[in-house]
N, C-alpha and C positions, 0 to 999 in steps of 0.2 A: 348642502348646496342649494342657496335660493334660486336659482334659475330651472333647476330638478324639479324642485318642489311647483314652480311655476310651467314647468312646463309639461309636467304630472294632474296638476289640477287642470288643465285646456280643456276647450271643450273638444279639441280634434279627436276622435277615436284612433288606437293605435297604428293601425292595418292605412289609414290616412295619409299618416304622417312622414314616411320617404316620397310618395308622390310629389305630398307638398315640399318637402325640403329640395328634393330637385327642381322644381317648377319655382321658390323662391332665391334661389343661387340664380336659376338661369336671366333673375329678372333683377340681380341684382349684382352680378358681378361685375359691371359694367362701373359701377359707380364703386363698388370697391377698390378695383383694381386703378381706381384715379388717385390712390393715394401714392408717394413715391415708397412708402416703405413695405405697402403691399405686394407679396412678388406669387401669390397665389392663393387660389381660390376653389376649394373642394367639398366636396361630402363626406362626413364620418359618422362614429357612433360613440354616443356617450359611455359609462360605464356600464349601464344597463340597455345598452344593446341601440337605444334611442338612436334616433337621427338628428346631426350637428352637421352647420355649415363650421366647416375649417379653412382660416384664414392666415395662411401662412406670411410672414415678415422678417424683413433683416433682423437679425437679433439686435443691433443695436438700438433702433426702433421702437423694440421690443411696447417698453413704456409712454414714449410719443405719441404714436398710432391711436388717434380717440376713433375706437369702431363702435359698435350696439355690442351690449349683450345677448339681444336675439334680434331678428327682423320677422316679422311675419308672423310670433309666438315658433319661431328655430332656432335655438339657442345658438350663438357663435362661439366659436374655442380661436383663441388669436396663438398657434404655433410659431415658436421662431425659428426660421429653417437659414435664415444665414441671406448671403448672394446666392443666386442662383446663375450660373456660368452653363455656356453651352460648351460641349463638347468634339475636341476633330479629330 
């Protein structure tokens, strides 16, 4: 995975790197969440334990949605998690 590989080579040291992914969502979910297919906006972990901003979207969407690969050198993962309905 080139974004691994790229965000393996960073200069951020490990122990860093959830601070900044938190403090890089907080500054930017505003503008994601401007998209109509975007219906959510989180933190995960990559395979190897790393810190990813996860970007949930209608599945239909799925492929429409032009988001970044990473913002900030944080990789983004775009999940499809459907509509999101509240519950009564």
């Amino acid at each position: 995975m080139s974004w691994l590989k790229r965000r393996l080579a960073g200069s951020r040291k490990p122990e860093t790197l959830a601070p900044h992914a938190a403090d890089v969502r907080a500054r930017y979910t505003d503008a994601l969440m401007a998209s109509a297919a975007v219906v959510s906006v989180g933190i995960g972990q990559d395979e190897h334990g790393g810190p990813v901003i996860v970007v949930g979207v209608t599945a239909a969407e799925k492929e429409a949605v032009a988001l970044p690969r990473s913002i900030e050198g944080v990789p983004v993962i775009v999940h499809p998690v459907g509509t999101i309905k509240t519950q009564r």
